[in-house]
C-alpha positions as a Python dict, from the first residue, in 0.01 Angstrom:
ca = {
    (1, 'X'): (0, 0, 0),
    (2, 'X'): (186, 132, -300),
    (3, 'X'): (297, -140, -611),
    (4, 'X'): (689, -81, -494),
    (5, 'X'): (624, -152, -127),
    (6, 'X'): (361, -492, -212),
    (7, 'X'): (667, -630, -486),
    (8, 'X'): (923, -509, -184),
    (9, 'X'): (746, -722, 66),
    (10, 'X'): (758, -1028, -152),
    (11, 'X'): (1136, -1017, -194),
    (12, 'X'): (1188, -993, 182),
    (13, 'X'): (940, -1308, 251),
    (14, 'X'): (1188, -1490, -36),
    (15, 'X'): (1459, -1378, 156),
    (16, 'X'): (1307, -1515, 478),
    (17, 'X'): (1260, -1799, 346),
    (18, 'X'): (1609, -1867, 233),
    (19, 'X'): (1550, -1786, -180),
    (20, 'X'): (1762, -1553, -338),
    (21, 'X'): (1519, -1425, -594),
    (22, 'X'): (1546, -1092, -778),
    (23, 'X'): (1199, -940, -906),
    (24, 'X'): (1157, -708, -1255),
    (25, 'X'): (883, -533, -1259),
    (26, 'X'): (635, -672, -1551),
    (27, 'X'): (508, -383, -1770),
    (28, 'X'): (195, -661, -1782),
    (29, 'X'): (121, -586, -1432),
    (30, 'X'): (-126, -319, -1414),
    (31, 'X'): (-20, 51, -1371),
    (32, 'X'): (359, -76, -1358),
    (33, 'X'): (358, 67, -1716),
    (34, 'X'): (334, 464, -1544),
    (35, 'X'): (620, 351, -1268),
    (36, 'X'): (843, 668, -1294),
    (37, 'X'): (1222, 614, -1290),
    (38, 'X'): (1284, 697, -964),
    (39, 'X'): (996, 451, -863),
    (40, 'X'): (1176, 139, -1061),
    (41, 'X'): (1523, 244, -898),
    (42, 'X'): (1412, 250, -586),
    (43, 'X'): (1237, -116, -622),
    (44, 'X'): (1544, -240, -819),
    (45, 'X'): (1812, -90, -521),
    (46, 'X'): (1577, -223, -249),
    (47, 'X'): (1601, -566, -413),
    (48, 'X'): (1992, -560, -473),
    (49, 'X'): (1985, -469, -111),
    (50, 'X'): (1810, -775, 14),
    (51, 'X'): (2017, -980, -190),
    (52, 'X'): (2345, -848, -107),
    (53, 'X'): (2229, -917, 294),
    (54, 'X'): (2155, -1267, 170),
    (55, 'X'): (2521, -1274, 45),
    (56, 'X'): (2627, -1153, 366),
    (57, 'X'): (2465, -1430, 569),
    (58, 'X'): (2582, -1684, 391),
    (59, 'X'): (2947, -1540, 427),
    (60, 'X'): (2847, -1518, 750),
    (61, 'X'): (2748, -1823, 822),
    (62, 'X'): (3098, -1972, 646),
    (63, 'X'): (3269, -1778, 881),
    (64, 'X'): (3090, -1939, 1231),
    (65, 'X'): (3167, -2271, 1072),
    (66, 'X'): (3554, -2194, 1034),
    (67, 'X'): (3588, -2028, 1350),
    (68, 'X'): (3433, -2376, 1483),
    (69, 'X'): (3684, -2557, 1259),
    (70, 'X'): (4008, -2393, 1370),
    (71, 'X'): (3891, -2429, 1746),
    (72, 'X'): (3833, -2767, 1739),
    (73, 'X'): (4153, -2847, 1551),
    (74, 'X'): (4342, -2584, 1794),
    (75, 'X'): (4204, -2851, 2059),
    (76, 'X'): (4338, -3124, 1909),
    (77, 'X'): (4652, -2953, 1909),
    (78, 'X'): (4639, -2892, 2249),
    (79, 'X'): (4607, -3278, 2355),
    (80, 'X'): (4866, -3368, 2145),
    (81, 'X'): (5072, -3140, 2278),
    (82, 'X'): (5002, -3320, 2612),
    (83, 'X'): (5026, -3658, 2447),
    (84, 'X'): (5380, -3563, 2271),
    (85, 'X'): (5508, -3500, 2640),
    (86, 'X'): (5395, -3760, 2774),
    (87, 'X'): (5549, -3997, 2455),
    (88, 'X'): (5913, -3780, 2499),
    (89, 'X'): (5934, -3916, 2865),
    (90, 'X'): (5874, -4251, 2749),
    (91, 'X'): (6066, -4230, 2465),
    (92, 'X'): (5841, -4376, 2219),
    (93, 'X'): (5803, -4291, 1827),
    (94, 'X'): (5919, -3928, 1893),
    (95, 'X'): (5958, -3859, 1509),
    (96, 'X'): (5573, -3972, 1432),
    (97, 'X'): (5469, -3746, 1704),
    (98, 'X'): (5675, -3434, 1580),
    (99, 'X'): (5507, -3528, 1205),
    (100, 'X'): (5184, -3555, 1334),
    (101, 'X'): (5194, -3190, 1505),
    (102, 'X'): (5303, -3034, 1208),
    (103, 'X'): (5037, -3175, 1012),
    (104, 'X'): (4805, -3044, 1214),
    (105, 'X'): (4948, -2703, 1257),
    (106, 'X'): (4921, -2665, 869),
    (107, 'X'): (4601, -2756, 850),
    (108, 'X'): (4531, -2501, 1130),
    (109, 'X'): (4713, -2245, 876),
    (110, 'X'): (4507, -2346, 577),
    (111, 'X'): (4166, -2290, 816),
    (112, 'X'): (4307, -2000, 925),
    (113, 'X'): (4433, -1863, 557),
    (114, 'X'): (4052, -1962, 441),
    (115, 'X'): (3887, -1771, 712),
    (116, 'X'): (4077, -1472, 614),
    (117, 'X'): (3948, -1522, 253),
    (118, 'X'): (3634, -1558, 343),
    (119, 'X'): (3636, -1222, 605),
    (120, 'X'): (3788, -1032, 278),
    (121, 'X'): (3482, -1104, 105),
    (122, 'X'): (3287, -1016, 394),
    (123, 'X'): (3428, -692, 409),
    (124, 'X'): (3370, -610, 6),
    (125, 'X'): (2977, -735, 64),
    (126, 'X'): (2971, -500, 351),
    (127, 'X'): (3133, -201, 155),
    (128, 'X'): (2831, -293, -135),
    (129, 'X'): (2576, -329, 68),
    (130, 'X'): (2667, 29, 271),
    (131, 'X'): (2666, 177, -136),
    (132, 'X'): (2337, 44, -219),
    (133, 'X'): (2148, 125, 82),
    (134, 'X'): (2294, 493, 58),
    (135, 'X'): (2116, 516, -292),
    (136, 'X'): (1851, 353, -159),
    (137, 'X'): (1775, 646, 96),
    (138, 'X'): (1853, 904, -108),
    (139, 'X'): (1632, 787, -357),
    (140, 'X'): (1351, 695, -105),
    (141, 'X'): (1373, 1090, 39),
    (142, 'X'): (1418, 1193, -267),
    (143, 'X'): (1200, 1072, -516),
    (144, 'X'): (1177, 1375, -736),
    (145, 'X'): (1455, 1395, -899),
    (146, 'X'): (1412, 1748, -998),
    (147, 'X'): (1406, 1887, -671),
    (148, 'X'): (1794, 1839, -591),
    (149, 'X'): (1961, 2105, -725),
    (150, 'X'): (2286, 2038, -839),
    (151, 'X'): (2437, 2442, -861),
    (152, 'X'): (2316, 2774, -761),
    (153, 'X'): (2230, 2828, -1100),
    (154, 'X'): (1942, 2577, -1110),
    (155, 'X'): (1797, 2731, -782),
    (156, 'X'): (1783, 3060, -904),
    (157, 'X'): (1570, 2912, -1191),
    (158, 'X'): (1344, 2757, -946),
    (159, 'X'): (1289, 3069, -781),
    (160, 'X'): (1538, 3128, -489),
    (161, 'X'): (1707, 3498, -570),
    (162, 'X'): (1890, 3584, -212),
    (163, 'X'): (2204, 3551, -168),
    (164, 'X'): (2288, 3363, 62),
    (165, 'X'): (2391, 2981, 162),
    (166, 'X'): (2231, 2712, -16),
    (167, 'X'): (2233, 2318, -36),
    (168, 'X'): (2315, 2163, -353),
    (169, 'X'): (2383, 1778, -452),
    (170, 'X'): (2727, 1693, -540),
    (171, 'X'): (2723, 1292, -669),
    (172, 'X'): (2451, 1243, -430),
    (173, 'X'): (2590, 1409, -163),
    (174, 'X'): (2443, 1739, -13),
    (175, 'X'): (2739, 2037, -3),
    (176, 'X'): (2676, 2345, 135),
    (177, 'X'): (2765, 2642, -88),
    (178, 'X'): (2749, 3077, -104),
    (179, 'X'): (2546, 3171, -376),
    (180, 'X'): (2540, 3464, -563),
    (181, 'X'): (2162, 3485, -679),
    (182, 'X'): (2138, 3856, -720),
    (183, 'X'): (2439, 3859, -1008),
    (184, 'X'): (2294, 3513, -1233),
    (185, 'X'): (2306, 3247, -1051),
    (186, 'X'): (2676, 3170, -932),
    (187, 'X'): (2863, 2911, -722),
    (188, 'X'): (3084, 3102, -526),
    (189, 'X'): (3382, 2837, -498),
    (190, 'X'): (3615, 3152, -307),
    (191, 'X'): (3578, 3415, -146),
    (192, 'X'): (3782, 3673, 70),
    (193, 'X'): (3647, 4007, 199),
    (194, 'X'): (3834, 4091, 475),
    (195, 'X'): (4102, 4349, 305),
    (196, 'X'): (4343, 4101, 317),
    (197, 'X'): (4413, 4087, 649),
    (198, 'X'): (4594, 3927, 904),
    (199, 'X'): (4283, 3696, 997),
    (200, 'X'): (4253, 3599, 612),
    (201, 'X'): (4649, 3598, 596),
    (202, 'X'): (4608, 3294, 893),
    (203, 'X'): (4249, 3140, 705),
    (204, 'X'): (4462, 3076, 387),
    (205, 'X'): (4767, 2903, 496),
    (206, 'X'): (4617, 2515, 524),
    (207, 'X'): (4768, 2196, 419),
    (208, 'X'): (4699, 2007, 31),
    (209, 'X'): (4443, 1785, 275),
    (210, 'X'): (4204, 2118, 380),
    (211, 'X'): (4224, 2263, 30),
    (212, 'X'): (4060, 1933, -84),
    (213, 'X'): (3861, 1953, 141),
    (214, 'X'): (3759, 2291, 227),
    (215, 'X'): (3749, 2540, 510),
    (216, 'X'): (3610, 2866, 618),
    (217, 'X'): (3262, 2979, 640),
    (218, 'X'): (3043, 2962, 321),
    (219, 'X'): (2874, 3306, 468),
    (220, 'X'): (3239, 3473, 488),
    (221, 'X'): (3630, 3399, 378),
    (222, 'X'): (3629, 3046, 279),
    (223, 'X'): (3747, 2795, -19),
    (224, 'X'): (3494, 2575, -104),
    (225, 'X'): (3775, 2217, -144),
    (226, 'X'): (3914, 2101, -463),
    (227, 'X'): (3717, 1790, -439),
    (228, 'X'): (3397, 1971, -425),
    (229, 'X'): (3525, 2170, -739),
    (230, 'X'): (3633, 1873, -914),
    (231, 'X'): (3261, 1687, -847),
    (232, 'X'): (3092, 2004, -952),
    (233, 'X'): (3330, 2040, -1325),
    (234, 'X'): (3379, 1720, -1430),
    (235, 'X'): (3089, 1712, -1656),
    (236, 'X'): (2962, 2021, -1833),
    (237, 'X'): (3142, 2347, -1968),
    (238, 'X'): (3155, 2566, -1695),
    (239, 'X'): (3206, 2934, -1656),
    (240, 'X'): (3462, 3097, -1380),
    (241, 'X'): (3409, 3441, -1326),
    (242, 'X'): (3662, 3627, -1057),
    (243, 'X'): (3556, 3979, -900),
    (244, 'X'): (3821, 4208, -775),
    (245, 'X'): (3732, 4528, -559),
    (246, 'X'): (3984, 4786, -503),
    (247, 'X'): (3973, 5082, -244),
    (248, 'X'): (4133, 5341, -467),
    (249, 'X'): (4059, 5215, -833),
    (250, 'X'): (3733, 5073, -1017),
    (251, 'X'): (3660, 4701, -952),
    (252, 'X'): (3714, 4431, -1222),
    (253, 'X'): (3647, 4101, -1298),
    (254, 'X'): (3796, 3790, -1550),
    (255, 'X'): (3563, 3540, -1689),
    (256, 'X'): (3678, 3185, -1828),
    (257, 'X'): (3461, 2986, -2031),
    (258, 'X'): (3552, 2564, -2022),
    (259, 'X'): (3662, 2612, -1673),
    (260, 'X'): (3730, 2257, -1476),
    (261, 'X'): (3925, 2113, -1204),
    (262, 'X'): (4086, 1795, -1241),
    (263, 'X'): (4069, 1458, -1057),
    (264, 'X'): (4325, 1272, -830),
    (265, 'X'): (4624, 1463, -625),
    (266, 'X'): (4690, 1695, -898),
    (267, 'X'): (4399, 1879, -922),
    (268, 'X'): (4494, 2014, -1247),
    (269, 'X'): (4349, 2396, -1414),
    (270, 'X'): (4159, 2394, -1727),
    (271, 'X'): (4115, 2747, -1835),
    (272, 'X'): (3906, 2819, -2172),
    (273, 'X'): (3909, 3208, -2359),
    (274, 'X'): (3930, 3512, -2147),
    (275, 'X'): (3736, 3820, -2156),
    (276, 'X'): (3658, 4099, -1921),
    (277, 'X'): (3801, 4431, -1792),
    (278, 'X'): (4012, 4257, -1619),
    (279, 'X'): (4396, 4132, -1738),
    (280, 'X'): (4384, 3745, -1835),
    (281, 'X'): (4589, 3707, -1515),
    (282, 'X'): (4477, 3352, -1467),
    (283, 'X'): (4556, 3268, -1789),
    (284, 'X'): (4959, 3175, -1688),
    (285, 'X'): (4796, 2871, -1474),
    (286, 'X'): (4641, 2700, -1736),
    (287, 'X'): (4746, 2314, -1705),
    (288, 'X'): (4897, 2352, -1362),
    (289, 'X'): (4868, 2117, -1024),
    (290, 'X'): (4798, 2279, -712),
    (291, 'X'): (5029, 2254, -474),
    (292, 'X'): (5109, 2355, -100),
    (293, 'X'): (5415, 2402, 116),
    (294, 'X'): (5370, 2026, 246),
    (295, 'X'): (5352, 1914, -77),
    (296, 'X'): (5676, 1960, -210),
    (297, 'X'): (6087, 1951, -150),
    (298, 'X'): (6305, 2224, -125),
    (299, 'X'): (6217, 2590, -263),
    (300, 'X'): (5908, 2677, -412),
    (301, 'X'): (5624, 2969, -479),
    (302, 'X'): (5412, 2801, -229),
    (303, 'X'): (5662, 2749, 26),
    (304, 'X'): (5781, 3170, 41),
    (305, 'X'): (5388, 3247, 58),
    (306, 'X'): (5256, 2943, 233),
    (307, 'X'): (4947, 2911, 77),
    (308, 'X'): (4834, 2701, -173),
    (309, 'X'): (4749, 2790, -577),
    (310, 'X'): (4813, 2620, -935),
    (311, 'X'): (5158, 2762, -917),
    (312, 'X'): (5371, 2794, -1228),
    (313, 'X'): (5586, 3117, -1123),
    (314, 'X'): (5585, 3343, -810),
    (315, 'X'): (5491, 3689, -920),
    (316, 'X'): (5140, 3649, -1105),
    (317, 'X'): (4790, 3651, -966),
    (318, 'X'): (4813, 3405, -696),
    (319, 'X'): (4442, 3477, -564),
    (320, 'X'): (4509, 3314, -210),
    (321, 'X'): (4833, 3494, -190),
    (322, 'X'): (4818, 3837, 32),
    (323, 'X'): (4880, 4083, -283),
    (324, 'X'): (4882, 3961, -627),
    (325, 'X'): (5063, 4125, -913),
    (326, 'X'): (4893, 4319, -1283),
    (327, 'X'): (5053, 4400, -1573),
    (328, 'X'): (5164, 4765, -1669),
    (329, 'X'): (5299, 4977, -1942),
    (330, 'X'): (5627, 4952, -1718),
    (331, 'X'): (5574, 4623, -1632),
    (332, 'X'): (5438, 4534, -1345),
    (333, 'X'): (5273, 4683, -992),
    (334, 'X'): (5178, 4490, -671),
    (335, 'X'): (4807, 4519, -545),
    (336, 'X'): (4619, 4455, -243),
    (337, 'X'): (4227, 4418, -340),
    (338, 'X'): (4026, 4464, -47),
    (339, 'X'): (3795, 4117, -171),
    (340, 'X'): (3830, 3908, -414),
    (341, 'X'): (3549, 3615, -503),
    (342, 'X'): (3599, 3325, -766),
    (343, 'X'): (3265, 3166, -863),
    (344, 'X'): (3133, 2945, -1130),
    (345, 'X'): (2828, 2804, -1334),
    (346, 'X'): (2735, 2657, -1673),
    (347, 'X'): (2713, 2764, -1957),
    (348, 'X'): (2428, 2807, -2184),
    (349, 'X'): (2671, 2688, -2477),
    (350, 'X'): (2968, 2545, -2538),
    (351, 'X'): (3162, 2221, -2536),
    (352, 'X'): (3094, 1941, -2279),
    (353, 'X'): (3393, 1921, -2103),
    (354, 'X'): (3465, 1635, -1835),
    (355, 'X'): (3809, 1730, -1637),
    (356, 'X'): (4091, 1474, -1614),
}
């Protein structure tokens, strides 16, 4: 029996036996000294969980003894009820009845206002207790830390170089992601590769909830949710790249350095220098929210092409748009590419960026 399952067993017969104890390991105790991290978390979260269901008991327990409270008082209600009849027929000491039942019925509201104090904190132990023993697992299946990969980039490193769909770990959480191993490395966080047609036309037209989210198939047309993209950006200076492929004209591509996604309903775009044989198309978006037709009032970009994109005027490269416009000599001509993918990973160099 290993050191972290022997100190684990002695906080649960604590717990049994109605301590609340919390146990650090001792770097005295022998071998504790070579405890990886992983190994101390997972002792440390398996103790926090044991105390947080001792919490829960006793919040429990408050709870069967108020419940038991209020009944009992709602009996005594009850009988005077019965009593106060009886009393109105024979006319005796109505008043002191009336102020005795209302006595009662506010301390039946004060019971009742406690209890739902008590179930409040019930419910916040509950939420705590659901956090910790999520880490808990994930740490237990996961003790290596180094073999949850958190972007494409790190796979191909470890020796994956199909392309294909991969699992990476997003804040704990495994996401399911297209990545192009055969070109560096990349998370592909769009893609669409059916020549713009009227299936992909139908694909992109969602709601500000499924671009959070995400939809499509990672293995075809899909967008990969601005949550995801947010999660993945925050920390870290991140590189978008965007390939174009044209029918009758050489493909192209854009690349961003500092690219990141912002947090909350805004979703805001954070675009760093441009290069590439493509035109810094993307580059007019910089700072924008996303937004989709149910988003906003009245007349906007989003609402004529009913998709949604970090809008700031109509004509410019709206990639989730059918056709999307390049600058000419004459000004400017409308194109259909036959696929367009947006993908991203970090960067060797460059600033730490952590998107707001």
């Amino acid at each position: 029996m290993d050191k972290i399952t022997i100190l684990f067993v002695l906080c649960f017969a604590a717990f049994s036996s109605g301590q609340l104890i919390v146990v650090i390991p001792d770097p005295s105790i022998e071998g504790s000294s070579s405890w990886t991290w992983n190994q101390k978390l997972i002792f440390r979260l398996r103790c926090d969980t044991i105390n947080v269901r001792f919490r829960i008991n006793s919040v429990e327990s408050i709870l069967e003894d108020t419940h038991a409270r209020i009944e009992s008082i709602t009996s005594r209600l009850d009988r005077l009820k019965d009593k106060d009849a009886s009393l109105r027929e024979l006319d005796i000491k109505p008043r002191m009845v009336a102020l005795n039942k209302r006595l009662i019925e506010l301390d039946v509201n004060n019971e009742k206002s406690f209890n739902e104090s008590c179930y409040a904190s019930f419910q916040s132990l509950q939420a705590k207790f659901s956090k910790v023993e999520r880490k808990v697992r994930y740490y237990a299946i996961n003790e290596n830390k180094e073999s949850q990969k958190r972007d494409c980039g790190e796979l191909l490193r470890e020796g994956h170089t199909e392309n294909g769909v991969y699992t990476i770990y997003v804040d704990l959480e495994p996401v399911e992601v297209y990545c192009d191993m055969q070109n560096g490395g990349w998370t592909v966080i769009e893609k669409r590769s059916s020549t713009f047609s009227q299936t992909d036309a139908t694909l992109f037209k969602q709601n500000f909830a499924e671009y959070a989210i995400g939809f499509g198939e990672r293995s075809g047309d899909h967008w990969l949710g601005l949550d995801t993209m947010h999660a993945l950006t925050k920390l870290g200076n991140w590189v978008l790249r965007v390939d174009e492929s044209h029918d009758k004209e050489a493909d192209s591509f854009s690349e961003y350095d500092d690219f990141s996604v912002g947090s909350g309903s805004k979703y805001m775009l954070h675009l760093g220098k441009h290069s590439g044989s493509a035109d810094d198309a993307l580059g007019h978006f910089r700072g924008m929210q996303f937004l989709t037709p149910d988003k906003i009032r009245g007349f906007h970009c989003s609402k004529n092409y009913g998709r949604g994109w970090w809008y700031r005027a109509c004509d410019e490269a709206k990639l989730n748009s059918l056709s999307i416009f390049r600058s000419i000599p004459e000004g400017e001509e409308r194109l259909y590419p036959s696929s367009i993918t947006m993908k991203i990973r970090l960067s060797e160099t460059g600033p730490q960026s952590v998107a707001q």
